[in-house]
C-alpha positions in Angstrom: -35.2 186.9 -4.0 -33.8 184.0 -6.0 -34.1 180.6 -3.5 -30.5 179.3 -4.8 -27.7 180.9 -3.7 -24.2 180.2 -5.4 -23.3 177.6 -3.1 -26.4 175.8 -4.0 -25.3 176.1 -7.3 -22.1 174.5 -6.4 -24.1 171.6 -4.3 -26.0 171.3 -7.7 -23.0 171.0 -9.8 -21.2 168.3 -7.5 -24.4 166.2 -7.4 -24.9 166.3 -10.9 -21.4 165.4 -11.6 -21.1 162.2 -9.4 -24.8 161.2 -10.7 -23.5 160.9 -14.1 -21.2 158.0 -13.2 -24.3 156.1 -12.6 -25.6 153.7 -14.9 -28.7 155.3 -16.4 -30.4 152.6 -17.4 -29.8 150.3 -14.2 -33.3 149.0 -12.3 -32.5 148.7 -8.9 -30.3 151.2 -7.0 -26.8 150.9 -7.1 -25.3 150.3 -3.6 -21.7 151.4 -4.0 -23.1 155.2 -5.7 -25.5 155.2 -2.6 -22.0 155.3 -0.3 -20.3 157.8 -2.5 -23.1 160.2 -1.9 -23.1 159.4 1.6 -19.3 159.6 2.0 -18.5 162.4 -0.3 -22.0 164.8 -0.4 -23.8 163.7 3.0 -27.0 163.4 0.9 -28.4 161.3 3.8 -27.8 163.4 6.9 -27.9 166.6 4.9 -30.5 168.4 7.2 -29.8 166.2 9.9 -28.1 168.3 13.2 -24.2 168.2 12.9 -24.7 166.8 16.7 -26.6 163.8 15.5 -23.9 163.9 12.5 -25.6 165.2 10.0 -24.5 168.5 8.1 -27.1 171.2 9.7 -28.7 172.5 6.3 -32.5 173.0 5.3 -35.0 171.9 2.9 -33.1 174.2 0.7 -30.4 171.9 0.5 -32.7 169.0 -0.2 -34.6 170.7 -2.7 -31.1 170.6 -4.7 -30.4 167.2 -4.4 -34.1 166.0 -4.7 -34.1 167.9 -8.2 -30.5 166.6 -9.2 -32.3 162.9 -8.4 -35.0 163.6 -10.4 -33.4 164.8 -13.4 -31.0 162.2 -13.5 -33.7 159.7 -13.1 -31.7 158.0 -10.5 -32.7 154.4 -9.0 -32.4 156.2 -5.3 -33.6 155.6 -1.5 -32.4 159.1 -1.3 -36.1 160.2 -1.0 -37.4 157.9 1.2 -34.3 158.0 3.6 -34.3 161.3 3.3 -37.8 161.6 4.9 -37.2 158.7 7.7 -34.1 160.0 9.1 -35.6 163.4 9.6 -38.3 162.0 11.7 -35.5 159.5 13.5 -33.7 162.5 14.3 -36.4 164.4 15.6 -37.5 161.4 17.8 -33.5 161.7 19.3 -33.3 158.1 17.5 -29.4 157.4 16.6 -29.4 158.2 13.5 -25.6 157.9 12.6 -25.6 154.9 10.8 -28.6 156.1 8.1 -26.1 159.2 7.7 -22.9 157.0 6.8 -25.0 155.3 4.2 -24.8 151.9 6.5 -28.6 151.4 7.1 -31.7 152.6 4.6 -34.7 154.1 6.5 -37.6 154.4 4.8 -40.9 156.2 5.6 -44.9 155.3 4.8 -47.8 156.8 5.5 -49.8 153.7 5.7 -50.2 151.5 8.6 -50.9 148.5 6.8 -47.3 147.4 5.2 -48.6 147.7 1.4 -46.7 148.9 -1.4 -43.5 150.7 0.9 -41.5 152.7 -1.4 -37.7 150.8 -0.9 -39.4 148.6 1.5 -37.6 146.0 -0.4 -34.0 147.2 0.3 -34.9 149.1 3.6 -33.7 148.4 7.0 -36.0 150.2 9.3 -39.3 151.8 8.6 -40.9 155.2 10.1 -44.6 154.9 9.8 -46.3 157.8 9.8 -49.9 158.1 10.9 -49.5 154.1 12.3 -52.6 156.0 14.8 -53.7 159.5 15.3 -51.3 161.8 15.6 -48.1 158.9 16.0 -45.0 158.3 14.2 -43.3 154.7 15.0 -40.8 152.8 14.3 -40.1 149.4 13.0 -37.0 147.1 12.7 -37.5 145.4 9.4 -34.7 142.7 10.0 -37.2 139.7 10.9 -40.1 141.2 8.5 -41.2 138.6 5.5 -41.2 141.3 2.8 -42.6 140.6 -0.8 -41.1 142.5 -3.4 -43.5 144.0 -5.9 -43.4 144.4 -9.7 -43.9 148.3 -10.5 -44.5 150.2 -13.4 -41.8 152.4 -12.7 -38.8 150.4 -13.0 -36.1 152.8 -10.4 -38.1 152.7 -7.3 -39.1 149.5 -5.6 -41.7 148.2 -3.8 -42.3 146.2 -0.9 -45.4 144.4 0.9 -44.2 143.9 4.2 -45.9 141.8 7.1 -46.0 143.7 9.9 -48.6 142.2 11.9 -46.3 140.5 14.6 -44.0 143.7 14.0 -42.9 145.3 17.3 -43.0 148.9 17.0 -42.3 152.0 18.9 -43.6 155.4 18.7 -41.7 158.6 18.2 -41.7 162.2 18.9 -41.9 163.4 15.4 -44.4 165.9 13.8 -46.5 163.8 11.3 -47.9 166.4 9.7 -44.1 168.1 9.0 -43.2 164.7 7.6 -46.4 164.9 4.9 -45.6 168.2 4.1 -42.0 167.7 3.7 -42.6 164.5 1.2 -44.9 166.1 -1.1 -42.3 169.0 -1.2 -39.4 166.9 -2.1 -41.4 164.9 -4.1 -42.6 168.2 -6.0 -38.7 168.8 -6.4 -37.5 165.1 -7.9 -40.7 166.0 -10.4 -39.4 169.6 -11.2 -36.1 167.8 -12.2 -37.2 164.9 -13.9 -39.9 167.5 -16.0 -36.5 169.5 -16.5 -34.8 167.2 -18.3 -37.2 165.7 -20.3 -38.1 169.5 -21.5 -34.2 169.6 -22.5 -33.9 166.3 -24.3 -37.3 167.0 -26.7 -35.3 170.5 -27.5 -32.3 168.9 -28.4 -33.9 166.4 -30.5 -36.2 169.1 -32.4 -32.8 170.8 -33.0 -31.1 167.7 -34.6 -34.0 165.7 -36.2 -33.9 167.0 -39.6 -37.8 166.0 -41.6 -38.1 167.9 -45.1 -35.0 169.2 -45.4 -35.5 171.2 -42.1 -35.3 170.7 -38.0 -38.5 169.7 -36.8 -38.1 172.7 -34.5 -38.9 174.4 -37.3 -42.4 173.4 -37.7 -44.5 175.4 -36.0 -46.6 172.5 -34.4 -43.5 171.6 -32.4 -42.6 174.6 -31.4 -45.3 175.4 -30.1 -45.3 172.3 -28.0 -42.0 172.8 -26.6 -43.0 176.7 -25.8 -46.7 174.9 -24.0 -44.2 172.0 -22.2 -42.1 175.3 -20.8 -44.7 176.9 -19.7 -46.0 174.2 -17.7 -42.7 173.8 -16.3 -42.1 177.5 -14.7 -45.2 177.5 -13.7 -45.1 173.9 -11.5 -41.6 175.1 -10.1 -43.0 178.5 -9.0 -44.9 176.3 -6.8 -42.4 174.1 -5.6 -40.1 177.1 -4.9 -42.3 178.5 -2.8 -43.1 175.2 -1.0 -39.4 174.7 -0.5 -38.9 178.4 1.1 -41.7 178.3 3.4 -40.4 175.1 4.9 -37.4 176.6 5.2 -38.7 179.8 7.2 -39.1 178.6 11.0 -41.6 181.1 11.2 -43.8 179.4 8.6 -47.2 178.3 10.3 -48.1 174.4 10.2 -51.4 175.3 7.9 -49.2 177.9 5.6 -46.7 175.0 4.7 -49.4 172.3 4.5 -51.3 174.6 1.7 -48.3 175.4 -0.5 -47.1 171.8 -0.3 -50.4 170.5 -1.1 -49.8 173.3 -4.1 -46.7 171.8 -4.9 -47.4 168.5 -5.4 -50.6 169.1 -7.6 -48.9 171.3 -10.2 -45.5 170.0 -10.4 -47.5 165.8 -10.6 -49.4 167.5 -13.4 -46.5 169.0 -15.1 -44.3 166.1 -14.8 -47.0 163.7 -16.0 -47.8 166.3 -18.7 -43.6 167.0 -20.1 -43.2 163.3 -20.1 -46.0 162.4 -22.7 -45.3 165.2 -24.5 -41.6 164.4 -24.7 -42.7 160.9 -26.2 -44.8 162.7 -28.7 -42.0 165.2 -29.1 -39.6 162.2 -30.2 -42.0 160.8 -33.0 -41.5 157.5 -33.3 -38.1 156.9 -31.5 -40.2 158.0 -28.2 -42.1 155.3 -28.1 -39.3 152.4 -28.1 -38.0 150.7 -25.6 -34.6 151.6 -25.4 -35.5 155.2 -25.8 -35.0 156.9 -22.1 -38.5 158.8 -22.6 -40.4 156.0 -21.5 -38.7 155.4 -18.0 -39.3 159.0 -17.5 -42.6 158.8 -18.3 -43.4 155.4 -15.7 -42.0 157.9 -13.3 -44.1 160.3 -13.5 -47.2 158.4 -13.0 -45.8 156.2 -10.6 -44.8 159.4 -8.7 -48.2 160.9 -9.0 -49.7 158.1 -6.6 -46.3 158.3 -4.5 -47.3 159.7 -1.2 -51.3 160.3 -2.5 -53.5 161.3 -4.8 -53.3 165.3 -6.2 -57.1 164.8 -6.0 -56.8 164.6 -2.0 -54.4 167.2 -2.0 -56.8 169.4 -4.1 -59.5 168.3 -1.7 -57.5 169.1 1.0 -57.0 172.7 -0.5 -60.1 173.5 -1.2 -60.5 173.0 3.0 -57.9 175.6 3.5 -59.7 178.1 1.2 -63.0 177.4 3.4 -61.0 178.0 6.2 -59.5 181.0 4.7 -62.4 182.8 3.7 -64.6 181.7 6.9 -61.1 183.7 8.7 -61.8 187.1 6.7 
């Protein structure tokens, strides 16, 4: 059974269209785009309750938007926000001002204040893990934050100093949390890998060497038919990552698994499509004002986002112990 229905498709078509009004190129997110998908699409409080005013969809609804995010490339808290206002809203925090767009939330799974994702733009933090088992809260407000310079260039960084930092714990699953990043993470990757896979066929179609298309040649076609492959096979993963957290009946170690599963083949593929679009572009690819490259700092930025795929395969290889001790 497909995982996108048609009004997905029409969730996917309105995202797209107001993210290509953004300015593709810009470095830092762009505040007044942030409230148009707040006012207009929800994006913040989209499976947020409708009684803590949110709109009551799933992680199938996020998967959309995460992919749109990721194939546009977009400077975004969207992620991060995303995240922290699911565990504010499970902790009955008010979470009515993320959901207008008036306040950024952002999450990490560090207790230590080093290198939060949008902890440079973020007014309150969800840390996850701060002890065993605890999910807090802080108020960022009076927190001496010092931006960061990262390689990927549309998502900033924060350290912040949180060691005078009052905080307050939460009611919030940790463990959903993890699960639920690497799974939207998996799904800005599958749209980012998406596009880049698009762009490379295009140019192959248009970059005449020899009197032919470079498509042509057989080298490149066969990279483009290897970059595919890599591609449906990641989002297979991702897909099925995405429906188990949507099925309530999904087990806490089931979802773990397949978005551990997720986020190793879909950081590989992304990592993997962008190089090879670069490669794909000859020497255009390698410039500067070329879009491959901010693609590419993406992906490897991304692939150290919320952990390393090493732990993740670690962790995997745990659940197949587990698994076969079970049998």
């Amino acid at each position: 059974m497909p995982l996108y229905a048609s009004e997905h498709e029409q969730l996917r078509a309105s995202v797209r269209g107001l993210l290509g009004t953004a300015d593709p190129r810009a470095d830092g997110y762009d505040r007044a785009l942030w409230r148009r998908l707040c006012d207009e699409l929800g994006v913040a409080g989209l499976a947020i309750g409708e009684e803590q005013g949110g709109s009551g969809y799933g992680p199938v609804e996020l998967a959309v938007v995460a992919e749109e995010v990721g194939r546009a490339n977009l400077p975004s808290p969207f992620l991060t926000t995303t995240l922290a206002g699911l565990a504010l809203a499970a902790g009955g925090e008010d979470v009515g001002p993320v959901v207008r767009g008036d306040r950024l939330a952002t999450v990490s799974f560090s207790s230590d204040g080093r290198h939060v994702v949008d902890g440079d733009v973020a007014d309150v933090l969800v840390l996850v893990g701060d002890t065993a088992g605890t999910v807090t809260v802080v108020e960022l407000a009076s927190v001496v934050r010092t931006p960061l310079t990262t390689m990927d260039l549309t998502r900033g960084q924060a350290h912040l100093d949180l060691a005078d930092a009052p905080r307050r714990t939460i009611a919030a699953d940790p463990d959903r949390i993890a699960a639920l990043a690497v799974t939207l993470l998996a799904c800005e990757q599958i749209g980012g890998a998406e596009r880049v896979l698009e762009m490379s066929t295009a140019y192959a179609t248009q970059r005449v060497q020899f009197g032919r298309p470079i498509g042509s040649f057989q080298a490149v076609k066969h990279l483009l038919a290897d970059m595919l492959v890599e591609l449906e096979l990641a989002r297979s993963a991702q897909q099925h990552a995405v429906a188990l957290a949507a099925d309530p009946a999904t087990t806490a170690p089931e979802l773990d698994a397949a978005a551990r599963t997720a986020h190793v083949a879909c950081t590989r593929a992304f990592v993997r499509l962008t190089g090879d679009a670069i490669r794909a572009h000859g020497g255009i690819g390698y410039t500067w004002e070329h879009d491959a490259h901010r693609y590419f700092r993406r992906a490897r930025a991304s692939a150290v986002l919320f952990g390393s795929p090493a732990d993740d395969a670690d962790r995997l290889a745990e659940h197949a112990g587990l698994a076969r001790a079970a049998s």
